[in-house]
N, C-alpha and C positions, 0 to 999 in steps of 0.2 A: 707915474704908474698907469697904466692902459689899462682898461675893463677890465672887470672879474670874466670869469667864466658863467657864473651866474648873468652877468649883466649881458653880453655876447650872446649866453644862449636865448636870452629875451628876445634880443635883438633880432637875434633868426628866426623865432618865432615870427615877432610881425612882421617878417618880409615873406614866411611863408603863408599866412591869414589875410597880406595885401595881394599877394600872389593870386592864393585862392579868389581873392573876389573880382581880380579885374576880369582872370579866367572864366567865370558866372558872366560877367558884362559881356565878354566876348560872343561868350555861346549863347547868350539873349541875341545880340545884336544881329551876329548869322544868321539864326531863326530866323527872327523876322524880316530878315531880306533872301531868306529862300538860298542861301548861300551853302544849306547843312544836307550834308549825304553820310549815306553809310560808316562811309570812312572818314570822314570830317567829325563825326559824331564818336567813333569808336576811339579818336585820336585824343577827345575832349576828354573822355571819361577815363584812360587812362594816364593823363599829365596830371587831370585834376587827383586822381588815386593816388599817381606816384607823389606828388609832393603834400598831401595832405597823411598820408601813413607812414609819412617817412619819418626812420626813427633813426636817434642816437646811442648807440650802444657803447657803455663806458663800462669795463668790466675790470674791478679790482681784484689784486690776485696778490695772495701773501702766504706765508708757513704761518703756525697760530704764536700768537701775542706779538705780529710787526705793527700795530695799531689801525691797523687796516678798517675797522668800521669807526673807529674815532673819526679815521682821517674822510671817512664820508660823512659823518656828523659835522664835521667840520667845513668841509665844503657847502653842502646842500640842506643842512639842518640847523643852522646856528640859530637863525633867528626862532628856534623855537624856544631858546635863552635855556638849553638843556642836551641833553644827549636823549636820540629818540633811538637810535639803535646802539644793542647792548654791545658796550666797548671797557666795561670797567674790568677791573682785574679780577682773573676768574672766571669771566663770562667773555664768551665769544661767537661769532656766526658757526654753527657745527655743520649747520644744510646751506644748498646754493640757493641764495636769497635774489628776485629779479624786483625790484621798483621801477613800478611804470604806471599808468594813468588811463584806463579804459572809459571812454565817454558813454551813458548811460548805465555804468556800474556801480554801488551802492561800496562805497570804501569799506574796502575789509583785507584781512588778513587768509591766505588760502593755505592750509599745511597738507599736503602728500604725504601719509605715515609711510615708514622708512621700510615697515613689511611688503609695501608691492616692490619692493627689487626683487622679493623671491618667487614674483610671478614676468610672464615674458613679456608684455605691454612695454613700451619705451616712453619716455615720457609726453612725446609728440600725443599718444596716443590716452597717457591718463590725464593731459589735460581737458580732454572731451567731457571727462567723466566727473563732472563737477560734484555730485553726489558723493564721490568716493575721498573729496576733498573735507577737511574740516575751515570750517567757516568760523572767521574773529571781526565782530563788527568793531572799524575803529574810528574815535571822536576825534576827527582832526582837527576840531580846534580846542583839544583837550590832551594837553602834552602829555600828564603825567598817564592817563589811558591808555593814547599809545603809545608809550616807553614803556609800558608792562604788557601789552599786547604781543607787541615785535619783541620782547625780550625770550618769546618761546620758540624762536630760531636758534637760541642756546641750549634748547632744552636734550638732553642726552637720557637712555634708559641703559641699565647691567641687562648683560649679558653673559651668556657661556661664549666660551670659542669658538665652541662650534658653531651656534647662532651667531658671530661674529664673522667666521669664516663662510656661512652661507648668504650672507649680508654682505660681503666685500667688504668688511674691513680686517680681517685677519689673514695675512699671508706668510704659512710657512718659509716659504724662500725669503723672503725680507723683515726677519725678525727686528731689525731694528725702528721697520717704519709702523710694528703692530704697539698697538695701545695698550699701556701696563696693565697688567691682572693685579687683582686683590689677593686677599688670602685664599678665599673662598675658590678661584679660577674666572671670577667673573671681568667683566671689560667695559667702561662707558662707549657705547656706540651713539649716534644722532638720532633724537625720536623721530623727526624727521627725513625723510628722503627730498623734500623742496619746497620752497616756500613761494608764493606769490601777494607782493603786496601792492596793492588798487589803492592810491591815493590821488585826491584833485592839487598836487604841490605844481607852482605855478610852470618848473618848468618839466614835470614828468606831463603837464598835458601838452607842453607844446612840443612833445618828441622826445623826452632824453628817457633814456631806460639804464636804469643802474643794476649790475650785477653783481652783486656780494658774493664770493668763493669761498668755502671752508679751505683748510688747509691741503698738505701734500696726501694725509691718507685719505680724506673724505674725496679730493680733487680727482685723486686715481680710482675711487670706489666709483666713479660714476663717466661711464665713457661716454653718453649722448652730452655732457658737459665740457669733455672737451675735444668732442667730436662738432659739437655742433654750436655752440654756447658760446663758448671762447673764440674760435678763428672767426665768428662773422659778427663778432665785436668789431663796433669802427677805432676804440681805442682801448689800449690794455696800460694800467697804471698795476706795476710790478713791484709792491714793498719790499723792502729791507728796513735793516735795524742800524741805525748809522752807526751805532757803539761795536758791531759784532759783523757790518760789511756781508757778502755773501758766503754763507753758511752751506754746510754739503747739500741740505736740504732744502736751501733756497735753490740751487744750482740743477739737483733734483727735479724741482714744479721748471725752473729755467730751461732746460734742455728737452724734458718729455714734452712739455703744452704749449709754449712762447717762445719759444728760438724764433728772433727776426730772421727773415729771410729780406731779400732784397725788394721784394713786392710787399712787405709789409713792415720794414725798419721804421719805416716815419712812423707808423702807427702805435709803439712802444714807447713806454714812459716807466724808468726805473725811480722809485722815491727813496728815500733814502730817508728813512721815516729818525725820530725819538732824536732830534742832534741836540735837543737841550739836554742827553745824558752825558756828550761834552763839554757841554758851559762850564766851566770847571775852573773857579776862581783862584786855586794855585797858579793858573797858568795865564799867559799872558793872551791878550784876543788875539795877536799874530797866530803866538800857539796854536791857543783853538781854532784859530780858520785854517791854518797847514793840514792841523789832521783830517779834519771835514775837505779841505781839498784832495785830499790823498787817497782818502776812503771813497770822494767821488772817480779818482781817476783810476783804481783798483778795480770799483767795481765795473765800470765802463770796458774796461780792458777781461776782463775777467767772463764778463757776459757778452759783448762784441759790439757794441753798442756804443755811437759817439760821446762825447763828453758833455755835448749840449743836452741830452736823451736821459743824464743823472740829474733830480732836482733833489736837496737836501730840502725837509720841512722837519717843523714841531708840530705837527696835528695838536696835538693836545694844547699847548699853547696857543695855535692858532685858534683852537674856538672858544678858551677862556677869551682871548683876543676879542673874538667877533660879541661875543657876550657881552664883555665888559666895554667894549666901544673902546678900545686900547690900542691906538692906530703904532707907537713905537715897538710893542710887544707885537702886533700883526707884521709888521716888516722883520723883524726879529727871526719868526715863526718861517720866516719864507715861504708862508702858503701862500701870499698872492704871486710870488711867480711860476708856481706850481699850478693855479686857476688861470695863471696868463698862458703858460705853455700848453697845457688843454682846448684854451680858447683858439690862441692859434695857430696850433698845428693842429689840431685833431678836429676840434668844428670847422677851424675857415679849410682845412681837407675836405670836409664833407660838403660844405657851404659848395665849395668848387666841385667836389659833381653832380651835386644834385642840381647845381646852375649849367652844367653842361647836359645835362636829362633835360633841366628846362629848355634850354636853346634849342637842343635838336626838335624836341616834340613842338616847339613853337612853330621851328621852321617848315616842320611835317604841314601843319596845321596852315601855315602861309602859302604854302605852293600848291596843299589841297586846295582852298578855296580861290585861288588864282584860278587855278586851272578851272573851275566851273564859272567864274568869270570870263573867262579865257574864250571857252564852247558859246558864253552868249554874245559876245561880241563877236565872234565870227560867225555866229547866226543875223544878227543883226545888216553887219557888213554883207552877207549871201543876200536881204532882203534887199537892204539899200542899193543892191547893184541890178535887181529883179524888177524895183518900185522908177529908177533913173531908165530903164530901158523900156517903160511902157510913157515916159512922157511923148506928149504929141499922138498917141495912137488911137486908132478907132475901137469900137465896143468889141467890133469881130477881132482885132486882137489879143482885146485883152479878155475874151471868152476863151480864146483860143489860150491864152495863159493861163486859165482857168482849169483847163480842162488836162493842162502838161502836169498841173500841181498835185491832181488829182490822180493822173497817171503815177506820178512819182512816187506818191504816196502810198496808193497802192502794191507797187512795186515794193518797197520798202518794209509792210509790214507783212510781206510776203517772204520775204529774208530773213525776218527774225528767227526763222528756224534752223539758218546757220549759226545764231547768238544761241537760241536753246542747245543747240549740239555742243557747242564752245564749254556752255555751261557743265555741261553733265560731262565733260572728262575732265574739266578742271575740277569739279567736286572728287570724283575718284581720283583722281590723283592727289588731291590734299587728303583725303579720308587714306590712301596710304601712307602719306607722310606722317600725318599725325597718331597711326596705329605703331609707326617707327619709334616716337617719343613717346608713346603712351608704356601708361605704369606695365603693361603686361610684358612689352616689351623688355622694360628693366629687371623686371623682374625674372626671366628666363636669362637675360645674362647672367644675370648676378648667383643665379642659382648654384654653378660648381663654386660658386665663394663660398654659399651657404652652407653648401653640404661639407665642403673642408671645415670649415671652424666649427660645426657641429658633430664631426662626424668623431672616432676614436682617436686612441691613440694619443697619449701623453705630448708628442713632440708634435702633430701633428706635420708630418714630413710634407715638402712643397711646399706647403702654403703662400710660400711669398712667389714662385710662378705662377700658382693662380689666381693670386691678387693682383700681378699685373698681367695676367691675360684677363680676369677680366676686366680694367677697366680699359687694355684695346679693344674690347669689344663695345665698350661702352662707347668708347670715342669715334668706333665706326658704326655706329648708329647715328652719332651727330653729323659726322662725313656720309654717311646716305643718306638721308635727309638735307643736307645741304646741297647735295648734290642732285637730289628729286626737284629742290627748291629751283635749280640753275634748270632744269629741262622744262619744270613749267613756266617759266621764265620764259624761255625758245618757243616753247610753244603757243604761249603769248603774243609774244612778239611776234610770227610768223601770220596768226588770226589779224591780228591788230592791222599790219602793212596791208592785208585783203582788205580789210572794212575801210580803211583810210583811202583806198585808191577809190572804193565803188562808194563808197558816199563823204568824201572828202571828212573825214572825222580826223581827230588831234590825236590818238590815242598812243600812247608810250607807256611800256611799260615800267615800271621805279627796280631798279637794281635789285636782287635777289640777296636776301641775307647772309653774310659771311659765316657765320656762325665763330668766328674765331676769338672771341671773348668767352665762349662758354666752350671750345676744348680746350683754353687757358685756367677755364674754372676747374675742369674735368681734371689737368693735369697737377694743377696744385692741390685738391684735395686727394690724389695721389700720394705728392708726395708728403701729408701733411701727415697721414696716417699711417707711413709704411712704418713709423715705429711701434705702432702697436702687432704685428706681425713678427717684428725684430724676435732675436732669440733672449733680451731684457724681459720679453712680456711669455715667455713661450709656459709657464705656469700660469701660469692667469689664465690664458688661450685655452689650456685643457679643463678651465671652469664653462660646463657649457651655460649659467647664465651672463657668465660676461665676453663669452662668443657672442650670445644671442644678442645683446646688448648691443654691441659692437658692427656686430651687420646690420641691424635693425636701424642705429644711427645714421651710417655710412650710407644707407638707402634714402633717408632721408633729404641727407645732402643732396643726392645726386640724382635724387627724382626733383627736387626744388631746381637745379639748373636743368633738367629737361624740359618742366615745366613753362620755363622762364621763354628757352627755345623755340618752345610749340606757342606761346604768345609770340613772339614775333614774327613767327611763319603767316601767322593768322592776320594779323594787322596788315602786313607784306599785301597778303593774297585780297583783303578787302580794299585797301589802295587801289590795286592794281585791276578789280571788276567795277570801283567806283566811278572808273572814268568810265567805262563802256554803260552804265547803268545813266551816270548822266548825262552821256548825248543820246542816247535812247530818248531820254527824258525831254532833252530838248530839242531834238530833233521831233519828235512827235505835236511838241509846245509849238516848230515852226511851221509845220504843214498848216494848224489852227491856222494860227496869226497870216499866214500868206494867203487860204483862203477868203479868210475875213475878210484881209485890205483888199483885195480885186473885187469881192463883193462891193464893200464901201466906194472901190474905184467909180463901178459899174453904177452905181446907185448915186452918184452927185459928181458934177464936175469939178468942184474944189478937193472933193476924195483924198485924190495922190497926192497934194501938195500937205493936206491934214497929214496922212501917214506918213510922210518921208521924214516933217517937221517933230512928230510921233518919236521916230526910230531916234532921231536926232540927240532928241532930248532925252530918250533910254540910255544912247549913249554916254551924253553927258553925265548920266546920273553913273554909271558903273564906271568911269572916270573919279567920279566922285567917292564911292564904296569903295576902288583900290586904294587913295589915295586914305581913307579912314582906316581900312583893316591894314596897312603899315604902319599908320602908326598906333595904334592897338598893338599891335602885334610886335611893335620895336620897345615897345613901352613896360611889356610882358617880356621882356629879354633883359633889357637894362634897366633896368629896378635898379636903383640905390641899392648897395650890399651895405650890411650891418657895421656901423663904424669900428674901426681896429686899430691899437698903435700899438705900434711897436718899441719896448724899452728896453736897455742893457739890464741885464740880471745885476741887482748890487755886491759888490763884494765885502762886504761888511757888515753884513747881516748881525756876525756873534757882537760887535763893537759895541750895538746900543744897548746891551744888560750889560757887558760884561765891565765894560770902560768905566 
């Protein structure tokens, strides 16, 4: 059997904390070799961002009693020799529960009362509002604490109807999916609207963030969840009930929230929860495994999903299992190949981009600091062919070199006012771009969105042509912008070949950004939402707090990939003044250094041999510096990845109780 997924996500942990530090070594070592610009700098601080914030988002999704928080008790809590989140009969997640790990936060429990859905705030926006949260401090090394603490994610208050129906949980058109009434007309609704829980558990600080889902009606009462919540999950684990296979309601949460598509099939995991309600000692273990085979290839076939994508487990077994140290009842349980298929498909997926993030921003980071290596060695090599042509000469010559250098330089800082002019349209030209992907902008497109889904009118007619006009328009804001990016680009390049020919500089500009990952993003959050627009949702759409909802979230998305956009533009544009900033730099360092050595010429006959011997040795030395920032820098690529094996799923799991 090959790592847990516990053990794996360790693993990635310390290769992202080894990461982290050689990356500090790095950016020491430039420093102090004068190696660091603008953009060498800007490059440091967002590799070390991105891989020190990066998170794993595992988000479980079930109809209520598929054992769904057992089955994360079971994973990520065993060893607390208990159930920390409530899973026993009766009690279940009613709000959408996130477990994750905030470094300088004091562990607690954060509850959202369920009354701001009937204010327009989205939740992006009441998590600001920490005051408005209720605070549970919890004793994390005090189980039985926090097992009654987290057990008020179950907590539900009566209601009328109609307080149910302005809350989003009662909908006339889908009487089957509203919650029973009492005598009285009352309704359990969630005292909660969200919960956030801050623990130091070993591996929510090293990145993983667990999402607990109430079921299908609480799931649909809440659109920024799965607007926003669920698709930029890196994995979704999709319960069923292995005795009862997919249910209309499972198929329901299945088809509105989590239909794989092809850009995100790997990323689903069907469990096929409860199969010790098979164990069923009338029958024989072939028996029993036909049916649990059948039940898996039913439900694969049924949800569209391959057959390796169903993992049959016993949660509840499995963490009696983990508790009792019961290695035949753990294999039994099939949770560890349920933790193996986690580990690797879903982490070693992540594992692999975020190693492709690292590669590209290393290689940023390589061919920056080359390049200013690059400028001093061909400043050197311009000396050493200035310092070889004054050997054998007299003082009137090398006065008279003196006085060229001086000229030169003169000259030179006399032109900087074609770099100042360069400067100041390259600014306005970014200060256009960036006003292209700024919020205001989105926001004027997005507005005939807003005013459709707010505006009257039961069916609200159109809607779905102007939900995708606008997100053309959305997309042709990334396409002008993209396209601003290629003209400053030219006109870069055009400055650049003037300044290269009148003072022999290196300058190139680095390719203008595609933008083609983020109207990729553009276009699948399209279509991830056109079902909420569908004529399934078109009652709901005439609630205007779950229009408001609705665009509120949508906005959210889709200002986060502009945003994403407008950081690359920006990085782009710093690259690419870097270079001119640092031969400025050193071209100015050479007029120094060239008048110095003719002075020192002038001033002792052994002079020029001192300076050439000088330059010599500069150069040996940044012969030396490349040859260390490769391997740095190859070192920071090729990390050892987290060990992994891979093993056949056993098929005989029910054999060892049942036989």
């Amino acid at each position: 059997m090959g790592p847990s997924f516990n053990e794996q996500f360790d693993q990635h942990g310390a290769w992202k904390r080894g990461f982290a530090q050689q990356l500090r070594q790095l950016a020491d070592w430039m420093g102090a070799h004068e190696l660091m610009d603008g953009a060498i700098e800007e490059r440091l601080k967002r590799l070390e961002e991105q891989v020190r914030s990066d998170k794993v988002m595992v988000a479980f999704v079930a109809e209520f009693s598929r054992g769904k928080s057992e089955l994360i008790n079971a994973i990520f809590f065993a060893d607390y020799g208990r159930r920390i989140m409530p899973a026993s009969a009766g009690r279940t997640t009613m709000c959408p529960t996130e477990l994750s790990y905030e470094e300088g936060s004091e562990p607690c429990l954060r509850l959202l009362p369920i009354e701001t859905r009937l204010q327009p705030q989205g939740l992006a926006e009441w998590r600001l509002k920490q005051n408005q949260w209720t605070a549970i401090p919890l004793e994390i090394d005090n189980a039985q604490q926090m097992a009654q603490a987290l057990a008020k994610v179950s907590e539900v208050r009566r209601v009328s109807i109609d307080e149910a129906r302005a809350l989003g949980f009662w909908h006339d058109d889908s009487p089957d999916d509203n919650p029973m009434a009492d005598a009285g007309g009352k309704v359990d609704v969630p005292m909660w609207r969200h919960a956030l829980i801050n623990v130091p558990h070993p591996l929510l600080k090293q990145g993983l963030v667990i999402l607990d889902t109430p079921g299908l009606n609480a799931v649909g009462a809440e659109p920024e969840l799965t607007i926003n919540l669920i698709p930029q999950a890196h994995a979704v684990v999709f319960i069923l009930g292995a005795d009862t296979g997919v249910t209309r309601s499972d198929l329901a949460i299945w088809r509105e929230h989590l239909g794989a598509s092809p850009e995100n099939s790997e990323t689903r995991l069907v469990v096929l929860n409860k199969i010790d309600a098979l164990w069923d000692s009338l029958n024989s273990p072939t028996q029993v495994q036909e049916q649990l085979d059948r039940q898996c290839r039913d439900s694969a076939d049924i949800l569209g999903v391959s057959l390796s994508q169903v993992v049959p487990v016993s949660a509840q077994k499995g963490l009696v299992a983990k508790i009792n140290c019961d290695d035949l009842l753990l294999e039994a349980s099939g949770l560890p190949h349920l933790e193996e298929a986690l580990g690797e498909g879903i982490l070693g997926r992540r594992q692999s981009i975020l190693r492709g993030i690292v590669s590209s921003g290393v290689a940023g980071l390589q061919a920056e600091a080359m390049r200013v290596m690059n400028i001093r060695r061909c400043d050197l090599d311009d000396q050493m062919s200035e310092l070889n042509s004054l050997r054998g000469k007299n003082s009137t010559v090398i006065q008279a070199m003196r006085g060229r250098i001086e000229m030169e330089q003169r000259d030179f800082e006399a032109s900087t006012a074609k770099v100042l002019a360069l400067r100041s349209v390259h600014l306005k030209m970014m200060r256009e771009v960036f006003h292209r992907l700024g919020s205001r902008a989105l926001k004027a497109q997005m507005a005939p969105l807003a005013e459709a889904l707010q505006g009257g009118g039961v069916l609200k007619m159109g809607l779905r042509k102007v939900y995708a006009d606008t997100f053309a328009r959305v997309r042709a804001l990334l396409e002008a912008a993209r396209d601003s990016g290629g003209e400053i680009h030219d006109m870069l390049s055009g400055t650049y070949r003037l300044l290269n020919a009148e003072f022999g500089f290196s300058l190139q500009v680095p390719k203008s950004p595609e933008f083609a990952d983020y109207l990729e993003d553009i276009s699948e959050i399209e279509r991830r939402h056109e079902q909420y627009i569908g004529m399934g949702n078109t009652l709901r759409l005439a609630q205007p707090e779950f229009a408001q909802r609705l665009q509120r979230g949508l906005a959210l998305r889709l200002r986060a990939v502009m945003d994403s956009a407008s950081n690359e533009l920006e990085l782009w544009s710093k690259a690419a003044t870097a270079q001119l900033d640092a031969q400025l730099r050193e071209r100015k360092r050479g007029f120094s250094r060239r008048i110095e050595a003719v002075d020192r010429i002038q001033g002792a006959a052994n002079g020029l041999v001192e300076r050439i011997a000088e330059i010599e040795a500069v150069q040996e030395h940044l012969d030396e510096l490349q040859m260390r920032l490769t391997a740095m820098t190859d070192r920071l690529v090729h990390m050892p990845p987290a060990p992994q094996e891979r093993v056949a799923p056993s098929s005989g799991m029910v054999d060892l109780l049942i036989s």
